[in-house]
N, C-alpha and C positions, 0 to 999 in steps of 0.2 A: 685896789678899789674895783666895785664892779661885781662881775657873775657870768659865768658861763655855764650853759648846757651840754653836756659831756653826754657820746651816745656813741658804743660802738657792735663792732659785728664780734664781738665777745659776751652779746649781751646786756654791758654796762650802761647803767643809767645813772650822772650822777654830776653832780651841780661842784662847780670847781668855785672856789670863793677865798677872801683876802684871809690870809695866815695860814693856809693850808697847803699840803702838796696834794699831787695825786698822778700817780708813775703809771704812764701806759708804756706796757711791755709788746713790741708786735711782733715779736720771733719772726715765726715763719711767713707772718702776713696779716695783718690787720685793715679794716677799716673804719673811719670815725669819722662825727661829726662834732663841730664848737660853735655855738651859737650862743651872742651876745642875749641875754634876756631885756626884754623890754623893761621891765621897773629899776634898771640901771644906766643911767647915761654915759657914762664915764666908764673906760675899761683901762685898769696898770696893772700889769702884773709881768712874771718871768716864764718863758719858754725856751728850756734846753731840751737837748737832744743826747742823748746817752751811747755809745755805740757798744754793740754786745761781741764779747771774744766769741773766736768761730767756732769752739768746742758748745757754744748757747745759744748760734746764730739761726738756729731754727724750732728754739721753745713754741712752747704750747702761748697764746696769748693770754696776756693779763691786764688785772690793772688793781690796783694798790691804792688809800686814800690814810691821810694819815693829820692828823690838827696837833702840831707839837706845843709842850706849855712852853715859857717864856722863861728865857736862863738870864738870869742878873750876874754878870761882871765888872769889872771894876771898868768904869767910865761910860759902860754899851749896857744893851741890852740886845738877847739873843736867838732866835727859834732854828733850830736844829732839824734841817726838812730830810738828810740825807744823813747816813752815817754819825759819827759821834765827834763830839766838842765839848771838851773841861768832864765837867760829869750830867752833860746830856748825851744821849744817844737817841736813833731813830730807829725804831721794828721795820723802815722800810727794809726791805732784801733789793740787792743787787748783784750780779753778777760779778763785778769788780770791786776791789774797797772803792768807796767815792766818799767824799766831805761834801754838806748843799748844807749851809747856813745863811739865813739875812741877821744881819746886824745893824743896830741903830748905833747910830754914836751920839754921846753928848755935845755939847758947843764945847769948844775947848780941850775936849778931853784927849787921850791919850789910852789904847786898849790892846796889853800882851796877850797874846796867847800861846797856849803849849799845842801844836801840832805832828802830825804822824810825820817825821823825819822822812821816811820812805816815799811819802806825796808829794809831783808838784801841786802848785797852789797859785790857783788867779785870785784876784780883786775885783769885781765888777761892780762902777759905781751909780748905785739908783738915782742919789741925791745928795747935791752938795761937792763938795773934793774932800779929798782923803790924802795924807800922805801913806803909803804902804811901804816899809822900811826906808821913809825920805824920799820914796820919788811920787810927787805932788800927781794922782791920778784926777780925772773928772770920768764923764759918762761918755768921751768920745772913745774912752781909750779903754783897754784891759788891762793887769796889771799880772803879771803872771813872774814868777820864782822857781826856778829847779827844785828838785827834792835833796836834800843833806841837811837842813838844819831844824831844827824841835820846837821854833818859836818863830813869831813873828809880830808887830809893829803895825800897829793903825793909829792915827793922828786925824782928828777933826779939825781943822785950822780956823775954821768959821765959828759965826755966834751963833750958828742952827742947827739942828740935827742934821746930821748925815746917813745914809743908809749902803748898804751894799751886800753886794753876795758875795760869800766866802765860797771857793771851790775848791776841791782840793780828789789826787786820784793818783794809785800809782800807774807809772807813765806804760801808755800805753802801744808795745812794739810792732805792730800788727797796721797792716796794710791795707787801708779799705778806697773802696768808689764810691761817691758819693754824689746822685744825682737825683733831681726832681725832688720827691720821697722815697727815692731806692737806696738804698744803704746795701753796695757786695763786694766780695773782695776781686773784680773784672770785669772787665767791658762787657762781656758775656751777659755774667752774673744783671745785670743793670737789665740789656736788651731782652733778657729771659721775663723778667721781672716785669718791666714795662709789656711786654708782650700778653702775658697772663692778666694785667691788670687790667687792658683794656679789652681783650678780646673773650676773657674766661674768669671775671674776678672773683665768682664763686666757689671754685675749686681750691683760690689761693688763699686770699682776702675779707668774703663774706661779704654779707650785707648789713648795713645797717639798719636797722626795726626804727621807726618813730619820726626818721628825719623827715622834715617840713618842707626843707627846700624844693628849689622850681625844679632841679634837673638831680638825677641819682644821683650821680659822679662825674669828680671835675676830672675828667680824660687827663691822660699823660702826653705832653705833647711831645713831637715828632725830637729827635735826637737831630741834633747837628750834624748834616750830612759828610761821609769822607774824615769825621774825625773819631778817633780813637780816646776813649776815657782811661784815665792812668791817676 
């Protein structure tokens, strides 16, 4: 539910809204803005974060916008924002294989599905509980599976719909830091980062064109001193 104004220093202008995705890629450095629109009072929705292998960790930026139709399964219903499920798939591009579905569940219902053996795979619950192979999740929790097997198990136990996000990714071996909005693989990589963002962000980062707000950019604050990011 809801709307946001999507604005960045790639040039993108573009309204994020219910049933759709839209992948900002920031390689080697982006800038954005997200602003609630006034003719919405209510804002739901999902925000991941993707991390890129370091052979792609300093792409040109992008951003991707995609409205998947609606895949009927037995007991759910489906939209397919990332990679493929049963016989939908998404034109999004990723650097990595990734699974990004929501799924509704019926009251009552019960819904297998065939997945990439090779993926692990979370369950994250929007609404409702879900059993995910019998173990009863809600929205405090994630429900996450190793990869080796080709199927998996959703359970509505309620007389309401359910909702959730399917995730799914082959696992990912690679080392990163991960601070503020910096994403590196070292302590360095972060201090370089932060460095540039605040004192040079147009050589990294960009500007954004159109944003409204009172002040440019919300500054990177100061690193905790004496300690080392790992």
């Amino acid at each position: 539910e809801g709307e946001i104004e999507h604005r960045d220093s790639g040039g993108v202008h573009a309204m994020v809204r219910p049933g759709e995705v839209n992948l900002m890629t920031s390689g080697h450095g982006i800038a954005h803005s997200e602003v609630s629109t006034p003719e919405r009072d209510l804002l739901h929705g999902v925000q991941l974060w993707v991390v890129l292998p370091d052979a792609s960790k300093d792409l040109v930026r992008e951003f991707q916008h995609h409205t998947p139709d609606q895949l009927d399964v037995a007991g759910a219903r489906a939209r397919v924002l990332i990679g493929r499920l049963d016989e939908a798939a998404s034109p999004v591009h990723t650097e990595t294989p990734l699974l990004g579905a929501e799924i509704v569940l019926d009251p009552g219902a019960t819904c297998e599905l065939a997945v990439n053996p090779g993926f692990e795979h979370g369950v994250l619950v929007d609404t409702g509980h879900v059993d995910f192979d019998g173990v009863r999740l809600d929205n405090t929790v994630l429900g996450v599976r190793d990869a080796g097997l080709d199927h998996l198990r959703l359970t509505n136990p309620t007389d309401a719909p359910a909702r959730v996000m399917l995730l799914g990714g082959e696992p990912f071996e690679e080392g990163i830091v991960m601070w503020w909005n910096f994403i590196g693989r070292s302590h360095e990589d972060i201090l370089r980062m932060r460095a540039e963002w605040n004192e040079a962000p147009d050589d990294r980062f960009g500007r954004v064109a159109g944003y409204r707000g009172s002040i440019p950019r919300l500054p990177a604050p100061p690193l905790p001193p004496e300690l080392r990011l790992k």
